[in-house]
C-alpha positions in Angstrom: 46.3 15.4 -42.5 49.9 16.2 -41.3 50.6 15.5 -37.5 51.2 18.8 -36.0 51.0 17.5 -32.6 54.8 16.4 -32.9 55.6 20.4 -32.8 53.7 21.2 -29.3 54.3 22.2 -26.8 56.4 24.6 -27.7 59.9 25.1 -26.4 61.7 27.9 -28.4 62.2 30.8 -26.0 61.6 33.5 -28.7 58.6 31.8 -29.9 56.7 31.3 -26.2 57.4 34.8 -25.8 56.1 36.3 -28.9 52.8 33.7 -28.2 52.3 35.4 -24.7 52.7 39.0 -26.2 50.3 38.2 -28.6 47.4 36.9 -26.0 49.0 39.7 -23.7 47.6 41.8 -26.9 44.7 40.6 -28.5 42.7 39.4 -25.1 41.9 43.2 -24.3 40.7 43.4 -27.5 38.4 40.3 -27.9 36.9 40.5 -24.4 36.1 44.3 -25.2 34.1 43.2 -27.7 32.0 40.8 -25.9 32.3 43.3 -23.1 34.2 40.9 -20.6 37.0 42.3 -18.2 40.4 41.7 -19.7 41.6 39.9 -17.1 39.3 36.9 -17.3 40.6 36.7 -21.4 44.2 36.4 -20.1 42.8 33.3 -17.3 40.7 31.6 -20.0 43.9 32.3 -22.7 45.7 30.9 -20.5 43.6 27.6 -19.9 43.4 27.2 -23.7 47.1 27.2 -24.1 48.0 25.2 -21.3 48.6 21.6 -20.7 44.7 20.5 -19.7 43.9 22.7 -22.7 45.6 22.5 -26.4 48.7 21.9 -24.6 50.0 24.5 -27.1 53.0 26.4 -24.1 54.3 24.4 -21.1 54.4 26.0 -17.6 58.2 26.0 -17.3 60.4 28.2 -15.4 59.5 31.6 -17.2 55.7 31.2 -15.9 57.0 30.7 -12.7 59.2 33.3 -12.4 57.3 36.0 -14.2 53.9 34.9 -12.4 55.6 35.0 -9.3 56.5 39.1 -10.1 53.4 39.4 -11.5 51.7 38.6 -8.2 54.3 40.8 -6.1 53.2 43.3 -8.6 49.8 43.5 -8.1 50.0 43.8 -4.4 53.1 46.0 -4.2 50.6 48.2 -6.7 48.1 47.9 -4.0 50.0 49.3 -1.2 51.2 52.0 -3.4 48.2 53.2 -4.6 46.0 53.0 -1.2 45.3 56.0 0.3 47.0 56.3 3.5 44.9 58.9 5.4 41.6 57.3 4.4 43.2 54.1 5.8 44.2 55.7 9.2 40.3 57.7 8.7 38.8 54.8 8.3 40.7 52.4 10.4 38.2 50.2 12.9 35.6 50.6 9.5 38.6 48.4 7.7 39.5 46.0 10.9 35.6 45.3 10.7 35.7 44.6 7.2 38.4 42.2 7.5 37.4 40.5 10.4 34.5 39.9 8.6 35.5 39.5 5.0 37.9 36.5 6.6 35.7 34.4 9.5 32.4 34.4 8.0 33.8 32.1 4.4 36.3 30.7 6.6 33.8 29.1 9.1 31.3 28.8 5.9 34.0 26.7 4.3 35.4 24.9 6.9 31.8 23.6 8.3 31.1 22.5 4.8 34.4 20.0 4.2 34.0 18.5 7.5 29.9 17.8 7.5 29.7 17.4 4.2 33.2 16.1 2.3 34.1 14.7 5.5 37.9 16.1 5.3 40.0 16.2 8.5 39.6 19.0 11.0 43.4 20.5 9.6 42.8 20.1 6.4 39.2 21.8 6.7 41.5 24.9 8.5 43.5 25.3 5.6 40.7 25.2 3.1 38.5 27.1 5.1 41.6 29.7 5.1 42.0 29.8 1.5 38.6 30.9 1.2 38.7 33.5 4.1 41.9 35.1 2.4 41.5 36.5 -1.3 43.9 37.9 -3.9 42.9 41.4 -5.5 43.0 39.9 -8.5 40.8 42.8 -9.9 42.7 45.3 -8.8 44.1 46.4 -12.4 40.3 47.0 -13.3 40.1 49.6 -10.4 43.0 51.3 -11.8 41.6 51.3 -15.1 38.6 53.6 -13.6 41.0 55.9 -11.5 39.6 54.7 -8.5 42.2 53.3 -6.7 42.1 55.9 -4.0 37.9 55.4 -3.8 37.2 54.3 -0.2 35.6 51.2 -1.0 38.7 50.4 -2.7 40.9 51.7 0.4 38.4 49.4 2.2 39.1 45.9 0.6 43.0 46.5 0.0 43.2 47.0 4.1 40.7 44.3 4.6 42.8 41.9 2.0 45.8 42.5 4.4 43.9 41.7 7.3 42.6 38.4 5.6 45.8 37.4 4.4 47.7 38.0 7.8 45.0 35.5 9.6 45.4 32.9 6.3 49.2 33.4 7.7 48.8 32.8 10.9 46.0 29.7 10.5 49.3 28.2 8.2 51.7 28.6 10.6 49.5 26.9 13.3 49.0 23.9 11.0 52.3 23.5 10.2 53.9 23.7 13.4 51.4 21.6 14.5 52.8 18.9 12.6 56.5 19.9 13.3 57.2 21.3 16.7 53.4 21.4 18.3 52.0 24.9 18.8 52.8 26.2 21.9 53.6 29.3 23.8 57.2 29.3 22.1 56.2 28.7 18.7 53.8 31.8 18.8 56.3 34.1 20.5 59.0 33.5 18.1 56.0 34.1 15.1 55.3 37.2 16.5 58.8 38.2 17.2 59.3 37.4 13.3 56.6 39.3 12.2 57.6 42.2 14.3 60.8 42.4 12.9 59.9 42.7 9.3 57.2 45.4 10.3 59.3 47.3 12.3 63.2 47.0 10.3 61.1 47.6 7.2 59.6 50.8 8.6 62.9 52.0 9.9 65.5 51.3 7.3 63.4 51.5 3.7 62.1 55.2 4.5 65.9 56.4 5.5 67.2 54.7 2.7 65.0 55.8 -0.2 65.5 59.3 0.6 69.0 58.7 0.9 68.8 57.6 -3.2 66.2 59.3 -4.5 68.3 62.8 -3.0 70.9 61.8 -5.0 69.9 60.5 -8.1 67.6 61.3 -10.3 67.8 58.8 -13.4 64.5 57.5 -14.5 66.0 53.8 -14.8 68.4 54.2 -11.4 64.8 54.9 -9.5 62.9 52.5 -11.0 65.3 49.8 -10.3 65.7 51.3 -6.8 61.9 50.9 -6.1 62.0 47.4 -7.6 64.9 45.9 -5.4 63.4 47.7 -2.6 60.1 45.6 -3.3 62.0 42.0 -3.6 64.1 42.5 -0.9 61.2 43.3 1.3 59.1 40.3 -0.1 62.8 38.0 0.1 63.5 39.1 3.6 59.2 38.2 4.5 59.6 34.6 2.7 62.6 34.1 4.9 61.1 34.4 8.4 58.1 32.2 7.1 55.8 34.9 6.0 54.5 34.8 2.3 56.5 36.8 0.0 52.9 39.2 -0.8 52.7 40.4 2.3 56.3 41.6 2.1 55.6 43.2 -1.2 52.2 44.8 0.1 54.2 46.2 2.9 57.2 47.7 0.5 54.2 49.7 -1.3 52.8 51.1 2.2 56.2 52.2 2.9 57.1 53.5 0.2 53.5 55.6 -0.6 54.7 58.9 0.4 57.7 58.9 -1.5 56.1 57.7 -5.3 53.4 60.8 -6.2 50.5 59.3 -8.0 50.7 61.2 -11.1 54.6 61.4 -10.8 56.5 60.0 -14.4 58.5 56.9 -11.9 54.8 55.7 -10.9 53.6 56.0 -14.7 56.6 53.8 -15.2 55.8 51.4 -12.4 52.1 50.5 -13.4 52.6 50.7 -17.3 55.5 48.0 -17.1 53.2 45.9 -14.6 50.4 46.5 -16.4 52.1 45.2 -19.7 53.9 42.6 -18.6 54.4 40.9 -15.4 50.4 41.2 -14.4 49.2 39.7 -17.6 52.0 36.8 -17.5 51.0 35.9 -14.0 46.8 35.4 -15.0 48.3 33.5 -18.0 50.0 31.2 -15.6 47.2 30.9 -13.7 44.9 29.7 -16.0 47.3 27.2 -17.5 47.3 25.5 -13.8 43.3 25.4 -14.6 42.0 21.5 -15.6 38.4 21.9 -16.7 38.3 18.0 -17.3 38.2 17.7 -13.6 34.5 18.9 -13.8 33.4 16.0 -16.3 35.6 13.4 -13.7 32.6 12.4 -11.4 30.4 14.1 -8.9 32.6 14.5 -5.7 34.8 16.9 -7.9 32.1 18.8 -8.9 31.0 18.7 -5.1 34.3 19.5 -4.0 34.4 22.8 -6.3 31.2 23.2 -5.5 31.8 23.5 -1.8 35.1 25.7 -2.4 32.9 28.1 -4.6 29.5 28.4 -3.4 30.3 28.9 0.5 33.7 31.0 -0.2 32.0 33.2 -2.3 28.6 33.3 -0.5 30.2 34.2 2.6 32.4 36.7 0.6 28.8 38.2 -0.6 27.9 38.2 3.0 30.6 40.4 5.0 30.5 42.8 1.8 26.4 43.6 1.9 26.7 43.5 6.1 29.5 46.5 5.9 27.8 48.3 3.3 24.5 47.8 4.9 26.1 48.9 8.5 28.4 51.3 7.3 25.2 53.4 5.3 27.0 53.7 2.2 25.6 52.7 -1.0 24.9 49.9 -3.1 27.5 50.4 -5.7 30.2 50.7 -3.0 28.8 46.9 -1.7 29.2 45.4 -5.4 32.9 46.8 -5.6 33.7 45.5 -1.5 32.7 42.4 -2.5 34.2 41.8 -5.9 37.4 42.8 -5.2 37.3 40.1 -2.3 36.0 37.0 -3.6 39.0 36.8 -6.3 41.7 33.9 -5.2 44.3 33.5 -7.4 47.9 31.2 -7.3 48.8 32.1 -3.5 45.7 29.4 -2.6 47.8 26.5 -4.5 50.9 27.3 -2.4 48.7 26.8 0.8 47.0 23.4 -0.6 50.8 22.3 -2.0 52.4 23.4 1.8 49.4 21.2 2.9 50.3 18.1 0.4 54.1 17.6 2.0 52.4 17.3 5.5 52.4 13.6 6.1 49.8 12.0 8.9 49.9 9.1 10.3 49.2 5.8 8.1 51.1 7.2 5.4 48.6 9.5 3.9 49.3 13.4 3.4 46.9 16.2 4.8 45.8 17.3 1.5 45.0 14.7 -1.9 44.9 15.6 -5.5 41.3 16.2 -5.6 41.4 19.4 -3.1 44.0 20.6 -5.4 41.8 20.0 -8.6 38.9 21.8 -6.5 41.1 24.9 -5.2 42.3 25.2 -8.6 38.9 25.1 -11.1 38.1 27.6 -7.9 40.6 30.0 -8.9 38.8 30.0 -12.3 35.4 30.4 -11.1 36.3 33.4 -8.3 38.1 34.9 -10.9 35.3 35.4 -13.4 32.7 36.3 -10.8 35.0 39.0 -9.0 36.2 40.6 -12.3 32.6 40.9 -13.6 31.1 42.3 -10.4 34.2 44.7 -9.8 33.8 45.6 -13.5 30.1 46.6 -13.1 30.5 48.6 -9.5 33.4 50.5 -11.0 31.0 51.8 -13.9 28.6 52.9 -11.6 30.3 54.1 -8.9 32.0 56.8 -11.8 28.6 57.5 -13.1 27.0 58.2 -9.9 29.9 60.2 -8.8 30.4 61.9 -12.1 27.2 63.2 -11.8 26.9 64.4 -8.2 30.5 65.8 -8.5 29.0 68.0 -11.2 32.5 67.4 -13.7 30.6 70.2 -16.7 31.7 72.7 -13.9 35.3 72.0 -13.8 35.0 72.3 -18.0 34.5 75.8 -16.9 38.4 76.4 -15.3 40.3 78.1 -17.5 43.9 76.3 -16.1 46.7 76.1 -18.7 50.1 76.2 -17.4 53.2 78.0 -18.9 56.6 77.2 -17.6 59.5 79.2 -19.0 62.5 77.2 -18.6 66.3 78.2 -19.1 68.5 75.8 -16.7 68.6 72.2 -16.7 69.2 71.9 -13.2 66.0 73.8 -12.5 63.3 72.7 -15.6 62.9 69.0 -14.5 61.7 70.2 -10.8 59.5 72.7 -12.4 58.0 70.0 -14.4 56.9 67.9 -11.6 55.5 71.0 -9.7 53.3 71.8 -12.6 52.4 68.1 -13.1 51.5 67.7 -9.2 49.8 71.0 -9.2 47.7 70.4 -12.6 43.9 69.2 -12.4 44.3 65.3 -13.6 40.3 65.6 -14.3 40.8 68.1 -17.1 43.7 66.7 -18.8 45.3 69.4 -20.1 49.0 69.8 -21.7 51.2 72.1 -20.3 53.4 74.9 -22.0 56.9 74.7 -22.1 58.8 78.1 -23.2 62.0 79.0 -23.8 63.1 83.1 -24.3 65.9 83.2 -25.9 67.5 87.2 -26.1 67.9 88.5 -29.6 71.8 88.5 -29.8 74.8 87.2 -31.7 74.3 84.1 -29.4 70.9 83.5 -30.5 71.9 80.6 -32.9 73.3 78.4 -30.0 71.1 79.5 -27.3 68.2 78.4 -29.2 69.7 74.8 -29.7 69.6 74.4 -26.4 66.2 76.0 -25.9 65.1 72.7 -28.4 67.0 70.3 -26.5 65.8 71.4 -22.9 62.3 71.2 -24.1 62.6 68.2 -25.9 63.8 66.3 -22.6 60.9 68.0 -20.6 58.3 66.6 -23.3 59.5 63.0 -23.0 59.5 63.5 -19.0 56.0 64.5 -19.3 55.2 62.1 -22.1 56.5 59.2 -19.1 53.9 60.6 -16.8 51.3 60.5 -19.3 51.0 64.4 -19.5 50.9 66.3 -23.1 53.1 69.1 -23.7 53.3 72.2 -26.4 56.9 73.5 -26.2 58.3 76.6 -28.0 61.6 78.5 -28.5 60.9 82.1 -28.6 63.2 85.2 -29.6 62.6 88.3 -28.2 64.2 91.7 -27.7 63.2 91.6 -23.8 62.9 88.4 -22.0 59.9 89.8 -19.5 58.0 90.5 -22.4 58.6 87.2 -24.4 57.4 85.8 -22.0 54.1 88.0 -21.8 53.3 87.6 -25.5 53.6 83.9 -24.9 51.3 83.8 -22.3 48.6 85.7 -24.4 49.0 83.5 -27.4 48.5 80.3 -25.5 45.6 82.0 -23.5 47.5 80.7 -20.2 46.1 80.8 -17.0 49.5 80.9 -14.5 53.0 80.7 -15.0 55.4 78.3 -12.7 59.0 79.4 -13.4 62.4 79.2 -11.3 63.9 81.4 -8.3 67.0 83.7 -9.9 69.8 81.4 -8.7 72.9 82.4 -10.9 74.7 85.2 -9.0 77.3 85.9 -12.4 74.2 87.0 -14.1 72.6 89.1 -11.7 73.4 90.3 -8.0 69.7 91.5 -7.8 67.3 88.8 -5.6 64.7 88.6 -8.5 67.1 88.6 -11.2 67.3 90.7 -14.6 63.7 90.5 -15.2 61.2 88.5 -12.9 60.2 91.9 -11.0 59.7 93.3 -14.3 57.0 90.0 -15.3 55.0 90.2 -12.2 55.0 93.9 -12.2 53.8 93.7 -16.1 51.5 90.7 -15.8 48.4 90.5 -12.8 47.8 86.6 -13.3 49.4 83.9 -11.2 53.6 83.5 -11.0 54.9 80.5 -8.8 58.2 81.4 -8.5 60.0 77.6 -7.1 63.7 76.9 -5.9 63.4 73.5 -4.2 67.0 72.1 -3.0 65.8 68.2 -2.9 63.4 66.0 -4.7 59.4 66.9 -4.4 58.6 63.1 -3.0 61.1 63.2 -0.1 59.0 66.6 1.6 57.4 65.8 4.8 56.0 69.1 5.1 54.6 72.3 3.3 54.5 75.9 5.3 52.5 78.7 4.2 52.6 82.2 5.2 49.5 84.0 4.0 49.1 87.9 4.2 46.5 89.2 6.2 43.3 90.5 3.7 44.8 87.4 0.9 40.9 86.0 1.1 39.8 89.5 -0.8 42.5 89.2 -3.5 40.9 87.2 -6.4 43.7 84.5 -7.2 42.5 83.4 -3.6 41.1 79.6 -4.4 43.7 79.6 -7.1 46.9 79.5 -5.1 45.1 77.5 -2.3 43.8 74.8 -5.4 47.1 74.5 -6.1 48.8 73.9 -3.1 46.3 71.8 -2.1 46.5 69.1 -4.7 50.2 69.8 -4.3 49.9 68.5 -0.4 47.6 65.6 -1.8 50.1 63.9 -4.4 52.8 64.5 -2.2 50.7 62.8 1.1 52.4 65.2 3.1 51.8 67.8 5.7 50.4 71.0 4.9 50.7 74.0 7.5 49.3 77.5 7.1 50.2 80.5 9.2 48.5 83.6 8.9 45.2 85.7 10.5 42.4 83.8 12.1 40.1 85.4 9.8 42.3 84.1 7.1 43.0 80.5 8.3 39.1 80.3 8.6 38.1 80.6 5.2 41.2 78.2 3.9 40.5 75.6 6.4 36.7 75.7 5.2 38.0 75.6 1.8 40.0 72.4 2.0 37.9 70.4 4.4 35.2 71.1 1.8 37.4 70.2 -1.6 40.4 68.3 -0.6 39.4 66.3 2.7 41.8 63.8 2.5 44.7 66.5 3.2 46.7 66.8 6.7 46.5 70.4 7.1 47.5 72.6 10.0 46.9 76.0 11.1 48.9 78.6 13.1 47.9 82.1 13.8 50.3 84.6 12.9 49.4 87.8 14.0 51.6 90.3 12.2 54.0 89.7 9.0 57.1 90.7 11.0 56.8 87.2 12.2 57.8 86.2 9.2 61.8 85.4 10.3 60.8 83.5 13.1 59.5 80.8 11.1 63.1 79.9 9.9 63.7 78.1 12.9 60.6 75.4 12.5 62.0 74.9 8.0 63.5 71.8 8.1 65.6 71.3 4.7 63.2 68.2 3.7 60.4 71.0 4.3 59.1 73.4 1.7 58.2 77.0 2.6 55.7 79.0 0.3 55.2 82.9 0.8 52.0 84.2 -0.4 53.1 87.8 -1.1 51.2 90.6 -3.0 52.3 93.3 -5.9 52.0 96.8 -5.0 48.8 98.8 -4.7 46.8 95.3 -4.2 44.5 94.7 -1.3 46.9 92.4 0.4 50.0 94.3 -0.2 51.8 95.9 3.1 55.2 97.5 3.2 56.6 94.8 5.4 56.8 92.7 1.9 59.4 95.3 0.6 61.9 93.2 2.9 60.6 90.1 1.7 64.1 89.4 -0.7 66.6 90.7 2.0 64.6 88.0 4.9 64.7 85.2 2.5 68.3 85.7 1.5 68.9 86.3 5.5 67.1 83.7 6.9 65.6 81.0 4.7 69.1 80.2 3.1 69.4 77.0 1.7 65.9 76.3 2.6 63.3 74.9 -0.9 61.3 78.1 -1.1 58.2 78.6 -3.0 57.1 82.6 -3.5 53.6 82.9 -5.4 52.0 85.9 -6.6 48.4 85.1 -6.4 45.7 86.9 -9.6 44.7 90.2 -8.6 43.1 92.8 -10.2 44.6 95.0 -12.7 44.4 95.6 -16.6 43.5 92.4 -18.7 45.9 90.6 -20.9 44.3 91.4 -23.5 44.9 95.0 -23.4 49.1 93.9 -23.7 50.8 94.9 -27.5 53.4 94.3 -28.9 53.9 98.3 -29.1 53.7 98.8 -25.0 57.1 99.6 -23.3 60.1 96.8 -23.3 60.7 97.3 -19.2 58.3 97.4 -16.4 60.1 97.8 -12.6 58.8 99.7 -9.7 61.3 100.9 -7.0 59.9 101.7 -3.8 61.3 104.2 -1.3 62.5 101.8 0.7 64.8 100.0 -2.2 65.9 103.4 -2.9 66.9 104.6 0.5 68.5 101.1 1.2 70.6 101.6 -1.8 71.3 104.8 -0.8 72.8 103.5 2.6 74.7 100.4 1.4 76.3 102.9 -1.2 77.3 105.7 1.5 78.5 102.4 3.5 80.8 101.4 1.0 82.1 104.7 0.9 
């Protein structure tokens, strides 16, 4: 037979990176079949290929550099992902956690090398570190479930900071204690490092990603903005002798707020993680991985032994003790403890910092055989956590599947329309509908475009195609489905109408009348005329900077708005809105009112920061001006005429708007209320529907005798 081993390993750049894609590729789909997580196909792929396995790729520079962004990755995803106000919620619940999750395998594992391997009392701290620290190695699995914002899950990523800070610290003791000793000095100017990376990181990144993200709006310019933000932030960490994922778990705290979860720039973040730089990273860990080691002699199957049995055990231990303490279930135990008993390549940069420390008679604080034993670790803590984390993640949906009761939200009729004229306007009102939309029913959305029946129809409806075709790819990169049409009609209003019957829509979100050389008139040519014509929901939107730089939402709710029955629909919406954006939410209206919204979130959407302000009487309406800030957004729940919530004061609602919330992002919604159904609507009914009050008649009187 030939000699093919002449050929390996393999050097050509094109052909190692065709070789990864295709284990990047077929893993998923061999390990589904045998019903094993992914990831552990990619760590054993990667111990097949490597150099203590067929020795088919060699770790060069590419698994270096691509593992090393891969493991950024996975905790920048982590920081990104957590939810903030379950953290803050649940604070001393994740200090405990950690504390736990780190001393109880670190003392486990450090008793262990010096009683029974007999390793040096430094050596033992770094091991025994290793152990108490963990990599959330599993992390991509939770994602996979959609339960990265689960409280378990907020849980271990808090807890895995905690861990990975005292690993940190437990490193830098060692190694100043073979440099400079460990004195008062040395701590000081640790903490006086740390404290400048957590405190310049928390002033400068927020002021300067709203700065950008104001400004520009390209999908590519954003995504490289989040990514240099990321290695800058992990650079500047590795500079003042902090490792690099701690910087890159605290660039995904910070910049939480700003990156919506179902927003098209975090699609783009996870699904180029997820596809590339995650999956190259487990590769390269498993080519580190020599299972000959095992087959060596007994103390390396001690050693690993040691490293496995009391890391993980005590992992096991701290996970079934906060479960157990905190009341919560089973399930929620399994996932606490999978996601923490995961190590993964961080460990071999402690051993290798621990391998250049010389002692004296020559030797170095670390030997080979630790490293063997923290690396066939890596293999073994791998497996066990995916598996487990895999398993809790089932159950946990199942169980809260069912108790949720998901058949009734089958029941909601949502289905969005969103007529769309202006460029500048159609890619906010995208990402209103896409924050506002229920993710658990995965519905498209509508996009519509009226174009009047003219002899500019030909042109206008070319651009009607190409405005909807850039709104389907934009929802296409936040994973969203879209039906878009170009519609010719006679009377835009009712266009618009017919559309909404034929599509069986549930609420329209459309712009605020913004082009003065159409129309003088504050609702334009024919907005008054659609919600005049048409009792189901209209979000009218004119937002003057990005959704994921608001800080805060304000409300003002009509008194007798809880007896109108779009009620829970507005307050659904506004709601999830406040969740994706993780910002503020602040209602002002009657105490009667306020009651039944704040029961109404408390009870749906918990996790929302909501405040409430009585506001006695709707004239109070222009005070509010002074507490909009422009990076706030103000929403006015009004009413159409003859409705139970309708008062005369909202006759003045365009004329206070234009007077006082100028240049302000301004949300108006008019909620469902009762009227004739939809279905009643023809084609044959009247083209125009406007109602003019006395008081828009007698004002128009005046300004016209004025003028005169």
């Amino acid at each position: 037979m030939p000699d093919i081993s002449q050929y390996f390993p393999i050097t050509n750049p094109t052909l190692i990176f065709f070789l990864v894609l295709c284990i990047i590729l077929f893993a998923p789909i061999i390990m589904g079949k045998l019903r094993i997580p992914h990831i552990i196909g990619m760590v054993l792929a990667g111990v097949l290929i490597g150099q203590y396995g067929f020795n088919v790729l060699e770790r060069d520079s590419s698994f270096e550099l691509f593992g090393k962004v891969g493991l950024f990755y996975i905790m920048f995803l982590a920081g990104l992902e957590i939810d903030m106000q379950g953290l803050k919620s649940n604070g001393p619940k994740v200090v405990g956690f950690g504390l736990l999750t780190f001393f109880i395998p670190f003392l486990m594992v450090y008793l262990s090398c010096v009683y029974i391997l007999g390793y040096s009392p430094l050596a033992s701290l770094l091991l025994g570190s290793i152990m108490g620290s963990n990599t959330l190695i599993a992390y991509p699995i939770v994602c996979k479930y959609g339960l990265q914002k689960h409280s378990s899950v907020t849980m271990c990523v808090g807890a895995s900071m905690i861990s990975l800070t005292f690993a940190l610290v437990v490193l830098a003791a060692v190694v100043g204690a073979f440099n400079n000793g460990t004195g008062i000095g040395f701590w000081i100017v640790f903490i006086l490092k740390f404290a400048v990376l957590v405190v310049g990181g928390a002033i400068i990144i927020p002021r300067i990603t709203r700065w950008f993200l104001r400004r520009y709006s390209d999908a590519v310019m954003q995504y490289i903005f989040i990514m240099s933000i990321m290695f800058f932030t992990a650079a500047a960490s590795e500079m003042l002798g902090i490792e690099g994922v701690f910087g890159a778990f605290y660039a995904g705290l910070i910049l939480n707020r700003y990156i919506p979860h179902v927003s098209p720039l975090m699609n783009r973040i996870e699904f180029i993680g997820n596809a590339l730089f995650i999956p190259y990273f487990l590769i390269g860990v498993g080519m580190l991985i020599n299972m000959r080691v095992l087959f060596t002699g007994w103390h390396t199957a001690l050693i690993v032994f040691c490293f496995v049995f009391f890391g993980t055990f005590g992992k096991a231990i701290a996970a079934y003790i906060t479960s157990y303490g905190l009341r919560i279930p089973v399930s929620h135990g399994h996932m606490m403890f999978g996601l923490t008993s995961a190590h993964a390549a961080g460990s071999i940069a402690i051993v290798m910092v621990g391998i250049k420390l010389k002692v004296e008679g020559g030797g170095f604080l670390m030997n080979d055989d630790m490293l063997n034993g923290v690396v066939m670790m890596i293999l073994f803590t791998c497996v066990i956590g995916s598996l487990v984390t895999e398993k809790a993640s089932q159950d946990i949906v199942l169980k809260e599947s069912s108790l949720n009761g998901d058949n009734k939200e089958q029941g909601d009729d949502e289905k969005i329309l969103m007529p769309v004229k202006y460029p500048e306007t159609a890619e906010t009102l995208l990402n209103i509908a896409i924050l506002m939309r229920n993710q658990k029913l995965n519905r498209g959305l509508v996009g519509l475009n009226v174009v009047f029946d003219d002899e500019s129809r030909l042109a206008y409806q070319s651009r009607g195609k190409a405005l909807l075709e850039k709104l389907t790819r934009q929802a296409s990169a936040a994973d969203v489905r879209m039906q878009t049409q170009v519609r010719i009609a006679t009377n835009i209003a009712n266009g618009i109408k017919h559309a909404f019957k034929e599509y069986n829509a549930s609420e329209i979100i459309m712009g605020m009348h913004i082009h003065k050389e159409v129309s003088k008139r504050f609702w334009g040519e024919f907005i008054q005329s659609l919600f005049n014509g048409l009792n189901r929901q209209i979000i009218l939107a004119r937002c003057v900077q990005p959704l994921n730089t608001l800080r805060r939402i304000q409300v003002a709710v009509p008194s007798r708005a809880e007896f109108e029955p779009g009620f829970y629909r507005w307050l659904e919406r506004l709601s999830r809105l406040a969740s994706n954006l993780e910002c503020r939410i602040q209602f002002h209206g009657k105490q009667e009112t306020l009651d039944l919204i704040k029961e109404y979130v408390q009870n749906r959407h918990p996790n929302v920061r909501t405040e409430y302000t009585l506001m006695a009487h709707w004239n109070e309406l222009p005070k509010l001006a002074s507490s909009i800030s422009e990076d706030h957004l103000f929403v006015v729940v009004t009413a159409r005429k003859g409705t139970v919530s309708y008062k005369l004061a909202l006759e003045r609602l365009p004329d206070e708007i234009t007077q006082f919330f100028s240049g302000k992002s301004i949300m108006i919604i008019f909620p469902d209320q009762y009227g004739d159904s939809i279905d009643t609507m023809t084609f044959a009914e009247p083209q125009h529907h406007e109602q003019r009050s006395a008081y828009n008649v007698l004002l128009a009187w005046i300004r016209k005798k004025m003028k005169v």
